[in-house]
LUMZA-161525 format. One line per 3 residues: number of its first residue (from 1); for each residue x, y, z negated of N, C-alpha, C. Coordinates in steps of 0.2 Angstrom, whole numbers. Atoms other than C-alpha are relative to their C-alpha. Layout:
<mipas>
NUM = X/Y/Z/X/Y/Z/X/Y/Z  ...
</mipas>
This chain:
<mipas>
1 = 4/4/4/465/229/40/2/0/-7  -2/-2/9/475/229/23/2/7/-3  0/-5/2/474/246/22/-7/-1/-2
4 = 6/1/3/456/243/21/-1/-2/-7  -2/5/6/454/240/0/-6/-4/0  5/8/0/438/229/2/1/-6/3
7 = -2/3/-5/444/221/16/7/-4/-2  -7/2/3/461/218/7/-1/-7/-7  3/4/6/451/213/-9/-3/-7/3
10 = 2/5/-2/443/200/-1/2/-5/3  -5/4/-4/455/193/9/7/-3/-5  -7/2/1/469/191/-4/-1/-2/-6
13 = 0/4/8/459/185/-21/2/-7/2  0/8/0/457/168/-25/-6/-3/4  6/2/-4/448/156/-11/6/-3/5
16 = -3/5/-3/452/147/2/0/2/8  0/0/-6/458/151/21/-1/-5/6  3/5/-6/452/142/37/-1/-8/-1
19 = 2/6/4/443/129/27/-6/-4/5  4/4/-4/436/115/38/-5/-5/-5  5/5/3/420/104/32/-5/-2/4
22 = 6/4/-3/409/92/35/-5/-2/-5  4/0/5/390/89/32/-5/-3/3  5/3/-2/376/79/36/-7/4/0
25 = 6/-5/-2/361/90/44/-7/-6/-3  5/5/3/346/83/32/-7/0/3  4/2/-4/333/86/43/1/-3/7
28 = 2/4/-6/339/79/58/6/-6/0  -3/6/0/353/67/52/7/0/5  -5/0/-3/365/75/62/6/1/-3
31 = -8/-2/4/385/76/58/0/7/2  -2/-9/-3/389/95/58/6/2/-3  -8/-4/2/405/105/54/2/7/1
34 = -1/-4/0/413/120/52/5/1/-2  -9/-4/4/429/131/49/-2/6/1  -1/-7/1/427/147/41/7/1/-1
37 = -5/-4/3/440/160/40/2/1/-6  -2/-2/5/440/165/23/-7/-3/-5  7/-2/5/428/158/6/5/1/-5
40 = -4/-6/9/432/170/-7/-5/4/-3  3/-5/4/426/179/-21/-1/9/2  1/-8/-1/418/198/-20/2/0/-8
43 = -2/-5/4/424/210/-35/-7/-3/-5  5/1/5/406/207/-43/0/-7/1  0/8/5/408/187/-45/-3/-2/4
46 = -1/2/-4/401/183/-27/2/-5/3  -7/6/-4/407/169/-17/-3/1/5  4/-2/-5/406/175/0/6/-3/7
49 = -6/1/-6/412/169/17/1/5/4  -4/-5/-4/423/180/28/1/-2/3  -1/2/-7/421/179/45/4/6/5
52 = -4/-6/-3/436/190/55/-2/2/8  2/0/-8/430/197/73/4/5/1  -2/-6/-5/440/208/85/-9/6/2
55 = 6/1/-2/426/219/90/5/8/4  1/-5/-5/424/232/106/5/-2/5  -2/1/-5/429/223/120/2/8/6
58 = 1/-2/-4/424/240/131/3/8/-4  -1/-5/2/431/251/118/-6/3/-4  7/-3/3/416/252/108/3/1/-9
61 = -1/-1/6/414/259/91/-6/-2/-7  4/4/6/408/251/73/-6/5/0  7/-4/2/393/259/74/-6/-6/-1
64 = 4/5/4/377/250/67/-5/-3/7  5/3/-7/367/248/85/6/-3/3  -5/3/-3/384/243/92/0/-7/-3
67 = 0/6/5/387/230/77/-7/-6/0  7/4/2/367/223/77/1/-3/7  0/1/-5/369/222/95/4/-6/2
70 = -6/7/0/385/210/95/-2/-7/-5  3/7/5/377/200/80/-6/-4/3  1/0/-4/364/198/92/2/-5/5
73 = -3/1/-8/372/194/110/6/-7/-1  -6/7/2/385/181/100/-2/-5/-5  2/2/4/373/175/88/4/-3/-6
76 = -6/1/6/384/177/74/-7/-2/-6  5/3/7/367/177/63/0/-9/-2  -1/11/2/368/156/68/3/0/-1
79 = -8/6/4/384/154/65/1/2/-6  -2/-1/7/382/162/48/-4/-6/-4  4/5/1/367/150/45/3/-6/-1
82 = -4/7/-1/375/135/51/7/-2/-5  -3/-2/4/391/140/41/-3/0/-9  3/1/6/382/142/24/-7/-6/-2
85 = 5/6/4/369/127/25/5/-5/1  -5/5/1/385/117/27/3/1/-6  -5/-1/4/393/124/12/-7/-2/-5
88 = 5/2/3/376/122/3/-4/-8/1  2/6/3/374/106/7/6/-5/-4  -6/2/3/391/102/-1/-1/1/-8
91 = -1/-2/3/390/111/-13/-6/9/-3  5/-7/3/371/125/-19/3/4/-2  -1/-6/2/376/140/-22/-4/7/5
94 = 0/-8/-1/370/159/-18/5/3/2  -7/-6/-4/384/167/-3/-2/3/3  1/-7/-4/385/181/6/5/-4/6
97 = -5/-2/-6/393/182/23/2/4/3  -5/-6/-3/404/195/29/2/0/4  -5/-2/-8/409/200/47/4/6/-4
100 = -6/-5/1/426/209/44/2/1/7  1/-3/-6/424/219/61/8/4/0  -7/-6/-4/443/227/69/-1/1/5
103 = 2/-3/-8/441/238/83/7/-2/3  -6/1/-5/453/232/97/4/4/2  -2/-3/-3/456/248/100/4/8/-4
106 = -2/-4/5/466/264/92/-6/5/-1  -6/2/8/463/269/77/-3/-7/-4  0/6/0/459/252/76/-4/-1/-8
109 = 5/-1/5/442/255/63/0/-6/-4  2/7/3/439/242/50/-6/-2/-4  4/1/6/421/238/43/-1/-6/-3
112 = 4/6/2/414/224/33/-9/2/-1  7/0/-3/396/220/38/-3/-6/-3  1/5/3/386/208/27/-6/-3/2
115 = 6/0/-4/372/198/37/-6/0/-5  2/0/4/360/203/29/-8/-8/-4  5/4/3/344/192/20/-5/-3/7
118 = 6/2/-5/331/192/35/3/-2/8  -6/5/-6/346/188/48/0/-8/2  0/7/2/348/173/39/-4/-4/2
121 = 8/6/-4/332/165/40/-3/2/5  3/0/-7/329/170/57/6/-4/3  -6/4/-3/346/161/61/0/-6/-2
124 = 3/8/3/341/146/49/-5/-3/7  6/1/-5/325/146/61/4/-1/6  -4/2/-7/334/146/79/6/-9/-3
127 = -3/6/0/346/133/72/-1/-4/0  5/8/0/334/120/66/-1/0/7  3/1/-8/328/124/83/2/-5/4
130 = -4/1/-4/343/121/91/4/-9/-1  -1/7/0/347/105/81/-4/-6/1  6/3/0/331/96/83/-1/-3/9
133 = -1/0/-6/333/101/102/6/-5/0  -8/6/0/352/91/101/-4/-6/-2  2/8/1/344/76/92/-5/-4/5
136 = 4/3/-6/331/74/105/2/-3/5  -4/1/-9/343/75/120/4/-6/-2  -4/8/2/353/63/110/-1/-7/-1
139 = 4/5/-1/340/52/108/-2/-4/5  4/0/-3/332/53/121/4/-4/10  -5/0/-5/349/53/135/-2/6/5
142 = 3/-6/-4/339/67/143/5/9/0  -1/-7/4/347/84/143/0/4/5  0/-3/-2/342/99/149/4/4/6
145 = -3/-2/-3/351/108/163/-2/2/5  3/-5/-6/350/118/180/-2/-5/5  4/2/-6/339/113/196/2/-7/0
148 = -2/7/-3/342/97/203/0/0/8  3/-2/-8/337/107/220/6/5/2  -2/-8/0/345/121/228/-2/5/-2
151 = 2/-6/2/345/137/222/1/4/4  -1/-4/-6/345/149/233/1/10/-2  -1/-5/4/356/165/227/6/6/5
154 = -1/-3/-4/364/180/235/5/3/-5  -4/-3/5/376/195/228/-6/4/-5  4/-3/2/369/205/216/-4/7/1
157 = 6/-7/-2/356/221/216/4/3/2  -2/-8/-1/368/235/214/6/-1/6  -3/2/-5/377/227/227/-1/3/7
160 = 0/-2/-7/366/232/241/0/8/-4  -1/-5/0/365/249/231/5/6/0  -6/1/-1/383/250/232/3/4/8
163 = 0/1/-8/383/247/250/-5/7/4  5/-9/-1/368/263/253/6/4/-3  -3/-7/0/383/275/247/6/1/2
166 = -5/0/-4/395/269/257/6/-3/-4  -6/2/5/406/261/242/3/-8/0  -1/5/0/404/245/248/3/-4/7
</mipas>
């Protein structure tokens, strides 16, 4: 990673490491909080949060359907959302968010990945969602969750397929 010179840059100007905050969600009156890894300035004057992930559980590689896919599946996009509407209500400004992606695995790749514009507000969107849904439950005492019934569950598919080749 400190061979990386962006990654290096970014990581060792001036800013602030695993900076916890708190902030009041103004549409729903919620308390919220965060701890990013890194706010720091980019080269061009920037203030951008730096968020550090291991990445390829399976040995995968920074590739950009890899990477959109993980942003995705772990909804990094809300946590970038959630993350910068708490720094913006501290404190408006214009930031960037940065995944600084390391592959788990050798030669242990390093990219930075900026979420980009239309991530954002789609991650804004699902978060309101998601705190609107909290304020309700917590309203309300009601909260969502599994059956109240039997479920009625077995092993899975490839399981019996499995068992046809004689492997099971």
């Amino acid at each position: 990673m400190w061979r990386h010179p962006r990654a290096r840059e970014v990581l060792s100007g001036r800013g602030f490491n695993e900076l916890a905050y708190l902030w009041r969600d103004p549409a729903t009156d919620l308390d919220c909080k965060a701890r990013v890894d890194r706010l720091g300035m980019s080269r061009e004057g920037w203030p951008c949060v730096v968020d550090l992930k291991s990445f390829g559980e399976k040995g995968g590689r920074l590739t950009q359907h890899a990477i959109e896919s993980v942003i995705w599946d772990r909804q990094y996009h809300v946590q970038a959302a959630h993350y910068l509407n708490g720094l913006n209500a501290i404190e408006p400004c214009q930031r960037r968010y940065i995944l600084l992606l390391i592959e788990k695995k050798p030669p242990y790749g390093v990219r930075l990945v900026e979420i980009d514009f239309a991530a954002l507000e789609f991650g804004r969107r699902q978060l309101s969602r998601w705190l609107a849904l909290y304020k309700q439950c917590q309203d309300s005492g009601e909260w969502p969750g599994w059956s109240d019934d039997f479920d009625p569950m077995g092993v899975p598919a490839y399981a019996y397929s499995q068992e046809e080749r004689g492997e099971a």
